[in-house]
PDB file of N, CA, C and O in Angstrom:
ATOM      1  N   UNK A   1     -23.393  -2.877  57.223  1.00  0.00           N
ATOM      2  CA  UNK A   1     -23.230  -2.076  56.024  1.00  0.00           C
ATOM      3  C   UNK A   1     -24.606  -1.541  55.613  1.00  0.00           C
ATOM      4  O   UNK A   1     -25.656  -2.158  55.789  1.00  0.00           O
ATOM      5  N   UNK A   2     -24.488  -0.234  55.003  1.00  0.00           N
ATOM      6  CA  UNK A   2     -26.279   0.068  55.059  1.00  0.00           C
ATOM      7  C   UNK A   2     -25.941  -0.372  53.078  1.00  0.00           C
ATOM      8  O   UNK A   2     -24.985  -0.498  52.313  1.00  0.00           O
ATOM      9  N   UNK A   3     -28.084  -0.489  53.053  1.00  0.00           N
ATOM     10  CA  UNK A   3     -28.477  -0.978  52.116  1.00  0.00           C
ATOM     11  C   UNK A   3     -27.592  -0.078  50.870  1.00  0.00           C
ATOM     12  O   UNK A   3     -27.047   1.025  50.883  1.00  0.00           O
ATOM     13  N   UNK A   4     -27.757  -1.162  49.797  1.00  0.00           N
ATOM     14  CA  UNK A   4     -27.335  -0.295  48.783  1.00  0.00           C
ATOM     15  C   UNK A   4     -25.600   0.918  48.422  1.00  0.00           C
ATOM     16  O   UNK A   4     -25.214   1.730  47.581  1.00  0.00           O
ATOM     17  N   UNK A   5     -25.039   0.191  49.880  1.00  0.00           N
ATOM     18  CA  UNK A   5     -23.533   0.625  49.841  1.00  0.00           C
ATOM     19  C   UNK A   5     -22.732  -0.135  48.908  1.00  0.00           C
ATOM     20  O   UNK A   5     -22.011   0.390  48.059  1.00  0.00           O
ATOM     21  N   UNK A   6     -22.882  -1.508  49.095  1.00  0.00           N
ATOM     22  CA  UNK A   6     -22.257  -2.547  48.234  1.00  0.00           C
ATOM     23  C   UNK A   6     -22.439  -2.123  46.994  1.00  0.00           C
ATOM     24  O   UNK A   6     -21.444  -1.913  46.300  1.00  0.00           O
ATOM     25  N   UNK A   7     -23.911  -1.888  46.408  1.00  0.00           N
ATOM     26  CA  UNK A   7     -23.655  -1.528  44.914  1.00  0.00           C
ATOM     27  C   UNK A   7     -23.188  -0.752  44.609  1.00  0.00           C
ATOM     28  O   UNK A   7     -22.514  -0.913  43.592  1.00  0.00           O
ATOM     29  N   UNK A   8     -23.197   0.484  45.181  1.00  0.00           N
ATOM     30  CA  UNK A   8     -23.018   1.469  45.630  1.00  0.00           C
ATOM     31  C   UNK A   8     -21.095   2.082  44.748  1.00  0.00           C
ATOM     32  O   UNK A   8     -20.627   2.974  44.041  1.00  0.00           O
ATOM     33  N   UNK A   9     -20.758   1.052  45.349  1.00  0.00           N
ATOM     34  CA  UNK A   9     -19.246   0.830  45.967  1.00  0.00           C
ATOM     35  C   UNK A   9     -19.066  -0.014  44.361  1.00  0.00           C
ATOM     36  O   UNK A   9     -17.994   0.049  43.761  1.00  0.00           O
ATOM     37  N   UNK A  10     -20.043  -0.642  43.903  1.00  0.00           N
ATOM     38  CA  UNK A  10     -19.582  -1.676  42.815  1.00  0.00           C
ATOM     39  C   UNK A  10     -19.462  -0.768  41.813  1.00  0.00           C
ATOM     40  O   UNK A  10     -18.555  -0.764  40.981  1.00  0.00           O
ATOM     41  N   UNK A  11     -20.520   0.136  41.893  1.00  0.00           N
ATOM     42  CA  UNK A  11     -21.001   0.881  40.491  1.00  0.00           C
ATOM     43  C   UNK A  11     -19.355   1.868  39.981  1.00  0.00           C
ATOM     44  O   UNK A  11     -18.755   1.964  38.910  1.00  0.00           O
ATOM     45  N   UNK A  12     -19.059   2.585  41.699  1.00  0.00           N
ATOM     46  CA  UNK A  12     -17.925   3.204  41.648  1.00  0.00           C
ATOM     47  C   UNK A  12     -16.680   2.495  40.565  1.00  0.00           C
ATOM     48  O   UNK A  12     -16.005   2.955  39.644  1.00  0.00           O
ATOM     49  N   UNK A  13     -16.783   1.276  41.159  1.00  0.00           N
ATOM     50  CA  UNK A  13     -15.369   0.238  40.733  1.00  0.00           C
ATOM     51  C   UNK A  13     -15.505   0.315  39.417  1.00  0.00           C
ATOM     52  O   UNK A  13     -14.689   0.691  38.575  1.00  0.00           O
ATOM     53  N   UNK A  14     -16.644  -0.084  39.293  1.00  0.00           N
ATOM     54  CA  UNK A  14     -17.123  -0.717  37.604  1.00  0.00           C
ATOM     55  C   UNK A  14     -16.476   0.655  36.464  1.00  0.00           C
ATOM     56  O   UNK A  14     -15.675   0.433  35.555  1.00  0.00           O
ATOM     57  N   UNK A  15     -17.128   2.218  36.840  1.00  0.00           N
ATOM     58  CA  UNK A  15     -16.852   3.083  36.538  1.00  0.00           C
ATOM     59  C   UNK A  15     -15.512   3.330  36.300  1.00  0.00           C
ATOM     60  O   UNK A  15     -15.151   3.336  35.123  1.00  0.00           O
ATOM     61  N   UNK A  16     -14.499   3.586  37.387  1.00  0.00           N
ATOM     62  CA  UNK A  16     -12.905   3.733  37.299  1.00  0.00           C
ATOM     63  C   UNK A  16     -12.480   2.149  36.531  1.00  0.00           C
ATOM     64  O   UNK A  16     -11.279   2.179  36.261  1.00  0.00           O
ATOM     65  N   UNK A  17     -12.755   1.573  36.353  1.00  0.00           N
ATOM     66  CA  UNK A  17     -12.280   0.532  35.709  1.00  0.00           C
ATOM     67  C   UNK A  17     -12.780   1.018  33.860  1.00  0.00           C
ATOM     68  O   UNK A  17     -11.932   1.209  32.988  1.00  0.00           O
ATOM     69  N   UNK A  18     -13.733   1.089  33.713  1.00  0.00           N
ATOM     70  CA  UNK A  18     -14.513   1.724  32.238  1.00  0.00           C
ATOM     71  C   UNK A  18     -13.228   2.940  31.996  1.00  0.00           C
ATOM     72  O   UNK A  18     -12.522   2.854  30.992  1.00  0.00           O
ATOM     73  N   UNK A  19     -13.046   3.886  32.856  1.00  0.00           N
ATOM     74  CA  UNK A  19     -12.489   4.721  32.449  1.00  0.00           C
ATOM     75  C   UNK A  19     -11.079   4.835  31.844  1.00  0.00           C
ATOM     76  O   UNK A  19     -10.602   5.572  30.981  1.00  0.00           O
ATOM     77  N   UNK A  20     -10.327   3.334  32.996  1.00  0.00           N
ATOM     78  CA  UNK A  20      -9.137   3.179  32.599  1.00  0.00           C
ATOM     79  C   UNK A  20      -9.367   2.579  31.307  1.00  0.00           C
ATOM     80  O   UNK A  20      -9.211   3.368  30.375  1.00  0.00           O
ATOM     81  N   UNK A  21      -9.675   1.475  31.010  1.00  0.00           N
ATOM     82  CA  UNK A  21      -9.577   1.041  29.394  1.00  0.00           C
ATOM     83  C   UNK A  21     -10.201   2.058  28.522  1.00  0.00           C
ATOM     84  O   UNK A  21      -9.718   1.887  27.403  1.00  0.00           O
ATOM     85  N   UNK A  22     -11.188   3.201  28.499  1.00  0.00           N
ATOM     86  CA  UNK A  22     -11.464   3.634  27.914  1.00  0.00           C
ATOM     87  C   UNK A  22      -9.871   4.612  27.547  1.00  0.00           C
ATOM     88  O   UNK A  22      -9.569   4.887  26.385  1.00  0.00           O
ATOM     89  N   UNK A  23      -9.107   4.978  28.602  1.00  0.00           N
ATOM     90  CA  UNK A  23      -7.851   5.633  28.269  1.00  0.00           C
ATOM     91  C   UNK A  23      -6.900   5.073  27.297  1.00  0.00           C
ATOM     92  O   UNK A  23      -6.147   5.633  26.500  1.00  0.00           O
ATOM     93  N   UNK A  24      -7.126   3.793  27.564  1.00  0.00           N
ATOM     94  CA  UNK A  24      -6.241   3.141  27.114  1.00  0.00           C
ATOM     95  C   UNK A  24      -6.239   3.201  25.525  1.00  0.00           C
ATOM     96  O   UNK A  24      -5.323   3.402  24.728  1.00  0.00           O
ATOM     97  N   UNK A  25      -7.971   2.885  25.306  1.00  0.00           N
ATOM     98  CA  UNK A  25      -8.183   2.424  23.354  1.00  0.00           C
ATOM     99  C   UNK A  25      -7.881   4.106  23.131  1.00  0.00           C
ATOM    100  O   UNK A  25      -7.592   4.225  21.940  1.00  0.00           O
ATOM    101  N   UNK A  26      -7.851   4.979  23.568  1.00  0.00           N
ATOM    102  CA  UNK A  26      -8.157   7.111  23.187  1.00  0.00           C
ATOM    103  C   UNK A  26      -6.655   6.955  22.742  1.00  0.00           C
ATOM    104  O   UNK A  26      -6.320   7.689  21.813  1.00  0.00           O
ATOM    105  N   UNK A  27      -5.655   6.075  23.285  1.00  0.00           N
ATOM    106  CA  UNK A  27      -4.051   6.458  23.572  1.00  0.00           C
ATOM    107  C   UNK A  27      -3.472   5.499  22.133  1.00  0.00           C
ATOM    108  O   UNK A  27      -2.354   5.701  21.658  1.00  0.00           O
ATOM    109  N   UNK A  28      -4.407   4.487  21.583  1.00  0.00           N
ATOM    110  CA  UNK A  28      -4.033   3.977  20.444  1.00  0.00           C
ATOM    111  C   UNK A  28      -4.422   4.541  19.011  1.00  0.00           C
ATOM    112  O   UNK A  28      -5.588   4.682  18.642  1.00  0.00           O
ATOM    113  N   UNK A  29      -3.494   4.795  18.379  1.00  0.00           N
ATOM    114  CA  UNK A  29      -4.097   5.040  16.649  1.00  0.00           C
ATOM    115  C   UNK A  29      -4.612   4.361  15.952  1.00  0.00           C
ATOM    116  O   UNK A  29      -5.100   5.012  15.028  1.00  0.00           O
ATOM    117  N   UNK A  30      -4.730   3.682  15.900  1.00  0.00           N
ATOM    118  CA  UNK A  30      -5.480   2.444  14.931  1.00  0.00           C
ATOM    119  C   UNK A  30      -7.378   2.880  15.186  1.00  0.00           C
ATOM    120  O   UNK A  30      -8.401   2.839  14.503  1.00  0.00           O
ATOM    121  N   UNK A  31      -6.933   3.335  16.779  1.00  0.00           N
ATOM    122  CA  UNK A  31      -8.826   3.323  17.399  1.00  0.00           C
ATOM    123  C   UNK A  31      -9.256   4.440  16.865  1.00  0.00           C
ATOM    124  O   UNK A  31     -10.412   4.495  16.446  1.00  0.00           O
ATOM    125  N   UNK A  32      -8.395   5.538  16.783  1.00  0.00           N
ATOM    126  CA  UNK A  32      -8.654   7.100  16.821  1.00  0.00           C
ATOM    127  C   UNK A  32     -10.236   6.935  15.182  1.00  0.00           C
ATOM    128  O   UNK A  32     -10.976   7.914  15.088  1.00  0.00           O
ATOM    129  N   UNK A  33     -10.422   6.041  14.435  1.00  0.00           N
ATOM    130  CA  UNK A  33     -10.950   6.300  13.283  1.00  0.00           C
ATOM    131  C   UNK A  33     -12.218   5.400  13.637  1.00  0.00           C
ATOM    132  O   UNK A  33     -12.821   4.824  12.731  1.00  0.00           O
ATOM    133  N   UNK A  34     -12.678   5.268  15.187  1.00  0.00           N
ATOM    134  CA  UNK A  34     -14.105   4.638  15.435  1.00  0.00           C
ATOM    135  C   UNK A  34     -14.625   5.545  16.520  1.00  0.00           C
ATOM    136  O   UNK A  34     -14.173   5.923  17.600  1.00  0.00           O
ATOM    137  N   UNK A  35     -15.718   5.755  15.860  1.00  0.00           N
ATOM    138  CA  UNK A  35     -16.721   6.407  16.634  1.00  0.00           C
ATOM    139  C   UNK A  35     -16.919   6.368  18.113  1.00  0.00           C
ATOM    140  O   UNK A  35     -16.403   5.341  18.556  1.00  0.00           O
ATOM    141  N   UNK A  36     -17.358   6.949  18.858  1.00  0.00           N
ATOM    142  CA  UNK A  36     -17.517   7.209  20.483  1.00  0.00           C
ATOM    143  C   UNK A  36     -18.378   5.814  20.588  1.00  0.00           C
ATOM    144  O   UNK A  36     -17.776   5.437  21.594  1.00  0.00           O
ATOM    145  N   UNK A  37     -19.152   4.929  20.386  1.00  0.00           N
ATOM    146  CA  UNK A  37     -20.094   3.487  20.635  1.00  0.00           C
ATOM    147  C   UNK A  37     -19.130   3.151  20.251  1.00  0.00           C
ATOM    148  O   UNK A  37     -18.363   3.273  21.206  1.00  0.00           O
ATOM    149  N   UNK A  38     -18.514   2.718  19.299  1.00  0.00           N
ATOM    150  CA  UNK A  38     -17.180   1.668  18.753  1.00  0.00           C
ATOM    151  C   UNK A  38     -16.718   1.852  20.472  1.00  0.00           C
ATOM    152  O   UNK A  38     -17.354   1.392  21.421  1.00  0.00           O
ATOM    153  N   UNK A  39     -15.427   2.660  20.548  1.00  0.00           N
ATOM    154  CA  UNK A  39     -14.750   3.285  21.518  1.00  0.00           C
ATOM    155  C   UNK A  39     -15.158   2.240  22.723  1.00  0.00           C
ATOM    156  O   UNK A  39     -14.433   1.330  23.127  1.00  0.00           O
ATOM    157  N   UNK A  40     -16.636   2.603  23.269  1.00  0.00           N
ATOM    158  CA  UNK A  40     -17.390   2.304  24.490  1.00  0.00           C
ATOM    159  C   UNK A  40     -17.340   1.047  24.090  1.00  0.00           C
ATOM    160  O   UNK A  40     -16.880   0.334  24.982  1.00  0.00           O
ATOM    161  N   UNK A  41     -17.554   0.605  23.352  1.00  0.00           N
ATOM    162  CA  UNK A  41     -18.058  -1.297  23.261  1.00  0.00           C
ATOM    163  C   UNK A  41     -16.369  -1.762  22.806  1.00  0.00           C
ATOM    164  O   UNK A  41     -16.210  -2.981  22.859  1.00  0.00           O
ATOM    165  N   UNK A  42     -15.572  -1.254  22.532  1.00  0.00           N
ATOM    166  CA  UNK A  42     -14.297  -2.055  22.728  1.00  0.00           C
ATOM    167  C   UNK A  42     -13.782  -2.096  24.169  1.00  0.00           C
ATOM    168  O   UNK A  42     -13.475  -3.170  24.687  1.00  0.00           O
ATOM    169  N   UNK A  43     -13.676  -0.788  24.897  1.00  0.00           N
ATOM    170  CA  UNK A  43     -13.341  -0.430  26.423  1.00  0.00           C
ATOM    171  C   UNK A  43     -14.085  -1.690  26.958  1.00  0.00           C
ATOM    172  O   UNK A  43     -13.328  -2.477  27.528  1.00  0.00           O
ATOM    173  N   UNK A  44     -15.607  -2.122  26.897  1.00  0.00           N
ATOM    174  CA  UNK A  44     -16.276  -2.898  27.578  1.00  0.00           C
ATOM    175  C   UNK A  44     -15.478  -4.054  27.254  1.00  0.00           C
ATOM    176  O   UNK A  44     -15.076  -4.830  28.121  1.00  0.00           O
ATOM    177  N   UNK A  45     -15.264  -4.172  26.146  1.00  0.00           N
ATOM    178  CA  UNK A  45     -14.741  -5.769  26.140  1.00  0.00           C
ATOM    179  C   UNK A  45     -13.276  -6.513  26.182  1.00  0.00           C
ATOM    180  O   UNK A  45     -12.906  -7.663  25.947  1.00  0.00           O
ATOM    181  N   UNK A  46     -12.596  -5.256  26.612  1.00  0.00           N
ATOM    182  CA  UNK A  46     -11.347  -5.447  27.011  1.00  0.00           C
ATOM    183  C   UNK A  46     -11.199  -6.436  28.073  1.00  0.00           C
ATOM    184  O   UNK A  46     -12.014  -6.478  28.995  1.00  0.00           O
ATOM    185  N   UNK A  47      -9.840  -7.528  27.972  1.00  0.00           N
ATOM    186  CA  UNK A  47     -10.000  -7.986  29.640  1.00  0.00           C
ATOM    187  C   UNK A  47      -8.401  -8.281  29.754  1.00  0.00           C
ATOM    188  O   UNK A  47      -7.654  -9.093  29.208  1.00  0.00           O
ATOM    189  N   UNK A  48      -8.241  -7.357  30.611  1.00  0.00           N
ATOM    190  CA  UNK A  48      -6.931  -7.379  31.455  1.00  0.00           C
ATOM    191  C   UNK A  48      -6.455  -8.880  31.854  1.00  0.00           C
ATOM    192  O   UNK A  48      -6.998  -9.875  32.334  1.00  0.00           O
ATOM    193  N   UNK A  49      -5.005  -8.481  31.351  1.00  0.00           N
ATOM    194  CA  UNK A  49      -4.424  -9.849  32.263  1.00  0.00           C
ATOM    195  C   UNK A  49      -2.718  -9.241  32.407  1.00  0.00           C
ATOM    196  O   UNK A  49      -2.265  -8.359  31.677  1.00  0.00           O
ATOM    197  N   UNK A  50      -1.771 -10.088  33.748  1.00  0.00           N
ATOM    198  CA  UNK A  50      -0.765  -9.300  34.053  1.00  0.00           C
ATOM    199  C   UNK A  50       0.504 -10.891  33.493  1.00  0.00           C
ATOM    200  O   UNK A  50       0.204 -12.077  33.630  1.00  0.00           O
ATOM    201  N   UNK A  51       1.091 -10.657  33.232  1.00  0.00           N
ATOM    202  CA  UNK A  51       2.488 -11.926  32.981  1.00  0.00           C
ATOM    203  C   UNK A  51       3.863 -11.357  33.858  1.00  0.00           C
ATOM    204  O   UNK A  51       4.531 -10.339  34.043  1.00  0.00           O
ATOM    205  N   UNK A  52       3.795 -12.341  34.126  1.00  0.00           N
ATOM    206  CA  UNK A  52       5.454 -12.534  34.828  1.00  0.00           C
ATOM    207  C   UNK A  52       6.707 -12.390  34.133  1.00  0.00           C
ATOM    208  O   UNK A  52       6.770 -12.886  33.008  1.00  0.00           O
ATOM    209  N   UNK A  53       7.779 -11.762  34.630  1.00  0.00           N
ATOM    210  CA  UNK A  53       8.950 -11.329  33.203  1.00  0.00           C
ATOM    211  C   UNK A  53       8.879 -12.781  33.226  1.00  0.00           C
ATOM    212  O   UNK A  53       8.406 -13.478  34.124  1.00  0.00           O
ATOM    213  N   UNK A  54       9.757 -13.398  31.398  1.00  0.00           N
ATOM    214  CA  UNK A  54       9.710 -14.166  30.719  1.00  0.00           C
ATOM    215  C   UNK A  54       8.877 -15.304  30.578  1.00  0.00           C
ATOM    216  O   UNK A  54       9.031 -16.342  29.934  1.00  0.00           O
ATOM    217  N   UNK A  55       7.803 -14.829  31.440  1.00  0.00           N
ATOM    218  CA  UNK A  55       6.545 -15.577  30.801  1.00  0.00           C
ATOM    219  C   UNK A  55       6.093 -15.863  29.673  1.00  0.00           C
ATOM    220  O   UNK A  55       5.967 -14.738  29.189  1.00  0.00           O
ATOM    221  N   UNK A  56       5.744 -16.603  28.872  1.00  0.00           N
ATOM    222  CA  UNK A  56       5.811 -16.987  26.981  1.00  0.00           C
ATOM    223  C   UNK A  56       4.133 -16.316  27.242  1.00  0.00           C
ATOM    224  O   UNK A  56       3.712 -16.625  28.357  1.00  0.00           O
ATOM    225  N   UNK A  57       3.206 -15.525  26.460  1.00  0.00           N
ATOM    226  CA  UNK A  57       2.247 -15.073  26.427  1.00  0.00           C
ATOM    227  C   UNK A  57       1.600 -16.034  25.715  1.00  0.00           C
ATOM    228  O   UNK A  57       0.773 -16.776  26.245  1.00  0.00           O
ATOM    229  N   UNK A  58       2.010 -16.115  24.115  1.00  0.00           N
ATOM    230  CA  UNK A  58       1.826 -17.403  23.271  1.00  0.00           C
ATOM    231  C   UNK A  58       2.836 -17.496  22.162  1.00  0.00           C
ATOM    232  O   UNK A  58       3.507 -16.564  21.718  1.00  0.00           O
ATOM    233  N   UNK A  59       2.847 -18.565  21.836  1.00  0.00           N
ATOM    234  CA  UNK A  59       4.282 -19.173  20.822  1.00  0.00           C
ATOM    235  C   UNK A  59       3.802 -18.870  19.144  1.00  0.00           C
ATOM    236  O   UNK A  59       2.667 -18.878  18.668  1.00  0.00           O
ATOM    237  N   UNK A  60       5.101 -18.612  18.490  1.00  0.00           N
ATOM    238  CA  UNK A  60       4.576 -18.182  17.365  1.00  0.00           C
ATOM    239  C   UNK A  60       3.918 -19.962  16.475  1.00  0.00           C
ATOM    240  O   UNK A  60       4.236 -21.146  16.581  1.00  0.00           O
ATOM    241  N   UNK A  61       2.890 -19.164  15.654  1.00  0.00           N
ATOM    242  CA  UNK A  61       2.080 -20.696  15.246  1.00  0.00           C
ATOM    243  C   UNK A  61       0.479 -20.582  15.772  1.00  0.00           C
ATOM    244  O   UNK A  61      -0.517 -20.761  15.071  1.00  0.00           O
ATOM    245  N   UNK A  62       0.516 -20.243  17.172  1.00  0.00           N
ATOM    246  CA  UNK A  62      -0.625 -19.996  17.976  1.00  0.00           C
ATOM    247  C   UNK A  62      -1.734 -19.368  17.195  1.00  0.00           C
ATOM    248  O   UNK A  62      -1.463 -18.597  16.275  1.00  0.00           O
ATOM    249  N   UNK A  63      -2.908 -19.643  17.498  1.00  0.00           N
ATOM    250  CA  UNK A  63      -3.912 -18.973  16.774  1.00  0.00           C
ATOM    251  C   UNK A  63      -4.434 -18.360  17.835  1.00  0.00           C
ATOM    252  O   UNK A  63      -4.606 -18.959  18.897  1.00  0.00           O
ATOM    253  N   UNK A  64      -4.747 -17.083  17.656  1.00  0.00           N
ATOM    254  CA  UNK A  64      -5.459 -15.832  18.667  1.00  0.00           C
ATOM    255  C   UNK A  64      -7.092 -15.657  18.561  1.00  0.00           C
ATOM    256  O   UNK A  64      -7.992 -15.914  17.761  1.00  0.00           O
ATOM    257  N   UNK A  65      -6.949 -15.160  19.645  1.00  0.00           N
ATOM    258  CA  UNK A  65      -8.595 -14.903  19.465  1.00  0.00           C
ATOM    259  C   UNK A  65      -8.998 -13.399  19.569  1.00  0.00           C
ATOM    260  O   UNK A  65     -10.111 -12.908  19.381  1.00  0.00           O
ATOM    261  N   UNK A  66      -7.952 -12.849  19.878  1.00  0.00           N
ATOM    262  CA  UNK A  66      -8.341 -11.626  20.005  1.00  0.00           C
ATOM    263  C   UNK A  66      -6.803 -10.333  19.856  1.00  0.00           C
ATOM    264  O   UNK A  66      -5.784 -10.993  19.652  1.00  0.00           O
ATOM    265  N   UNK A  67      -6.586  -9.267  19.897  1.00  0.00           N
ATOM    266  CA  UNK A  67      -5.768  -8.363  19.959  1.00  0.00           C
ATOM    267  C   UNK A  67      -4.945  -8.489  21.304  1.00  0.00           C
ATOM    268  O   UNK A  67      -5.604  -8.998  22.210  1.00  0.00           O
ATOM    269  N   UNK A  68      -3.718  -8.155  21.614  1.00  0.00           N
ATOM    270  CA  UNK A  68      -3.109  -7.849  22.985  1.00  0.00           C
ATOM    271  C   UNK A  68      -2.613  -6.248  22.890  1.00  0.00           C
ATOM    272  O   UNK A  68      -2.253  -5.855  21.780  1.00  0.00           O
ATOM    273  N   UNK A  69      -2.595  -5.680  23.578  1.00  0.00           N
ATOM    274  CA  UNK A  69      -2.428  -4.482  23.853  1.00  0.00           C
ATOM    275  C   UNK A  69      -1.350  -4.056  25.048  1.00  0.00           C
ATOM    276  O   UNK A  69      -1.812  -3.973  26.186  1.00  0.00           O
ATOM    277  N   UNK A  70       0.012  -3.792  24.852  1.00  0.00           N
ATOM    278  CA  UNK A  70       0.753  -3.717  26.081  1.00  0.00           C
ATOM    279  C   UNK A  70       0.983  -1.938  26.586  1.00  0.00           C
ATOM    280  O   UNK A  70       1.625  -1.019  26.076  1.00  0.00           O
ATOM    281  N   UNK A  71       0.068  -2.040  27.883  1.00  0.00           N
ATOM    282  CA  UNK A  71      -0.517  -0.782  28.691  1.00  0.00           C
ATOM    283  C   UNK A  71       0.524  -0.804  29.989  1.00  0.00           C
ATOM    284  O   UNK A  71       0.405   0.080  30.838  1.00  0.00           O
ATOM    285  N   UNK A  72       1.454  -1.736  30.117  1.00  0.00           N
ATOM    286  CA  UNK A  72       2.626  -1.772  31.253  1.00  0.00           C
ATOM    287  C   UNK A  72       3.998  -2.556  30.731  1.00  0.00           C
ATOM    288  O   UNK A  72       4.041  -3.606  30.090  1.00  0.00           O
ATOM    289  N   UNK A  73       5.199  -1.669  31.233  1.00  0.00           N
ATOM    290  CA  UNK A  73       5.902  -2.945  30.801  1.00  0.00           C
ATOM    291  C   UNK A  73       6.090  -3.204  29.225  1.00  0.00           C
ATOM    292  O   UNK A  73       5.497  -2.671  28.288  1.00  0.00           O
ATOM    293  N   UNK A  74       7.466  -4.549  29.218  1.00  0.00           N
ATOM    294  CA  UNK A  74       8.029  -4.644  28.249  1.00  0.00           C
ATOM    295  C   UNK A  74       7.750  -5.993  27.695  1.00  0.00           C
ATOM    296  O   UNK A  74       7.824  -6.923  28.497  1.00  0.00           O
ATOM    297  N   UNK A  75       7.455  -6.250  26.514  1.00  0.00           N
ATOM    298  CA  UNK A  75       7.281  -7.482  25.535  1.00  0.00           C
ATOM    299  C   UNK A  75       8.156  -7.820  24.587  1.00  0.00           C
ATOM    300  O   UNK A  75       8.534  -6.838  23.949  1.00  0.00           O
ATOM    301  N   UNK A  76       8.697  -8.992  24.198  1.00  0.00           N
ATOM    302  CA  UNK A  76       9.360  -9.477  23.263  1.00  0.00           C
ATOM    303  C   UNK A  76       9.069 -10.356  22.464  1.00  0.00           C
ATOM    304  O   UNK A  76       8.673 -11.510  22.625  1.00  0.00           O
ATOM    305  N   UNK A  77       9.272  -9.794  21.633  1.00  0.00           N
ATOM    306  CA  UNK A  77       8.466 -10.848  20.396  1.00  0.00           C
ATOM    307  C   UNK A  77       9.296 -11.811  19.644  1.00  0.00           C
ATOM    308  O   UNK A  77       9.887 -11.219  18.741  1.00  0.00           O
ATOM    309  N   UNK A  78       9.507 -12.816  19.670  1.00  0.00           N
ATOM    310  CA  UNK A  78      10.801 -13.495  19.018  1.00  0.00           C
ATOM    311  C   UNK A  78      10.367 -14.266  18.036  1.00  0.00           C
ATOM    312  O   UNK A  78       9.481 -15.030  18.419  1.00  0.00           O
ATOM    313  N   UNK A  79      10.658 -14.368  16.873  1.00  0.00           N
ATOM    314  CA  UNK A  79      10.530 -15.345  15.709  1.00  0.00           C
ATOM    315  C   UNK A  79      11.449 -16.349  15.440  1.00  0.00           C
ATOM    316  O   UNK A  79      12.584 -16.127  15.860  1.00  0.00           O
ATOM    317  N   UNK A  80      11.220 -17.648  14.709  1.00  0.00           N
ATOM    318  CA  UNK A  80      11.716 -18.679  15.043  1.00  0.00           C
ATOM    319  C   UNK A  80      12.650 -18.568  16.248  1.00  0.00           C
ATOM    320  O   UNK A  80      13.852 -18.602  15.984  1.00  0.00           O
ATOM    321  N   UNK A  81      12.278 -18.436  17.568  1.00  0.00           N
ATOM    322  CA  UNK A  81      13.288 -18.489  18.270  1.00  0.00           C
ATOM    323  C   UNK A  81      14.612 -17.271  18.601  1.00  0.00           C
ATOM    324  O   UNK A  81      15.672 -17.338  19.223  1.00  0.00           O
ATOM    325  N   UNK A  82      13.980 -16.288  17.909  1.00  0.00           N
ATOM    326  CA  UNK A  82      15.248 -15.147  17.917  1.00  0.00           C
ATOM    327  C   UNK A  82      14.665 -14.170  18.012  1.00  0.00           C
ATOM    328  O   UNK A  82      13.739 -14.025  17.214  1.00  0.00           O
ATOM    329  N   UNK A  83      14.956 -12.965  19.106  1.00  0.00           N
ATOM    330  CA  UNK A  83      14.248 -12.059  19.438  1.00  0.00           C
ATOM    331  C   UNK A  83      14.051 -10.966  18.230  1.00  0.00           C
ATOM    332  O   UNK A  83      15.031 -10.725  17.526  1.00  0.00           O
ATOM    333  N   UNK A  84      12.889 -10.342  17.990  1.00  0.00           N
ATOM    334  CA  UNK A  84      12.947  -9.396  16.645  1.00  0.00           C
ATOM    335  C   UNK A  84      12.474  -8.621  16.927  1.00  0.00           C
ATOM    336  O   UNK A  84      12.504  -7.795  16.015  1.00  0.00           O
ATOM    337  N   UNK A  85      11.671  -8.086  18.203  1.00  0.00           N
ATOM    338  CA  UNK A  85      11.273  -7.268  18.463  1.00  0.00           C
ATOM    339  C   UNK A  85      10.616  -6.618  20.359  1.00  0.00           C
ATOM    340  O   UNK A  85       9.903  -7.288  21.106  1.00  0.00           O
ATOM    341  N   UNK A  86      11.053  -5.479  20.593  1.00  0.00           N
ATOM    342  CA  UNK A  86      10.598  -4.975  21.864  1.00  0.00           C
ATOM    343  C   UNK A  86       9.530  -4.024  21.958  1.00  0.00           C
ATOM    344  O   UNK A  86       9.602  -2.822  21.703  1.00  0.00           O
ATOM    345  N   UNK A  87       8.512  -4.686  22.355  1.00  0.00           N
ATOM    346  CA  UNK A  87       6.972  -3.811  22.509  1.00  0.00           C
ATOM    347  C   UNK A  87       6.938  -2.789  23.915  1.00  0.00           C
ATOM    348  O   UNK A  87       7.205  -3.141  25.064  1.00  0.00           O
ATOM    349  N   UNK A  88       6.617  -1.719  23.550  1.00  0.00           N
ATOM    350  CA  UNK A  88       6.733  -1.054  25.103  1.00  0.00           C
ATOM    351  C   UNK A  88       5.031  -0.814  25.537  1.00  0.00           C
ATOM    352  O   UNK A  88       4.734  -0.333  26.631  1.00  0.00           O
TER     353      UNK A  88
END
C-alpha cells in the first residue's frame, strides 16, 4: 500500500460519515435555530447505533444520557406497558 493511502482512505471515511450526520441534525427542527458550529459540534458528537425489531432500546423509568434520534426504521414507545406511540 503506498504511504499515506491509509489516511488517505480514513480522512475520506471520516468525511462521508461527518456528512451523513450532518444531514441528519439539517433534517430536524428543533436544530434549524443553532448556528453552523452548534450544527458541526452536534454532527461530531453523534454516535450511531442499529437495534433489532423488538429490541427494548430502554424501559420507561431509565435515565438517559443523551437524545435518540430515529434516521431508519420504526420505534415504539410504550407506557406503562401499552403501546402509545410510533416514531418513524
Amino acid at each position: 500500500m503506498k504511504p499515506g493511502l491509509y489516511k488517505s482512505i480514513l480522512k475520506q471515511l471520516k468525511e462521508i460519515e461527518y456528512t451523513r450526520k450532518k444531514e441528519i441534525v439539517e433534517k430536524i427542527g428543533l436544530f434549524h435555530c443553532l448556528t453552523n458550529k452548534q450544527k458541526y459540534s452536534l454532527a461530531q458528537h453523534i454516535k450511531e447505533a442499529s437495534y433489532r425489531s423488538g429490541e427494548v432500546i430502554f424501559e420507561e423509568g431509565d435515565v438517559s444520557n443523551g437524545i435518540y434520534i430515529v434516521s431508519e426504521g420504526l420505534v415504539e414507545v410504550s407506557l406503562s406497558g401499552k403501546p402509545a406511540l410510533l416514531l418513524k
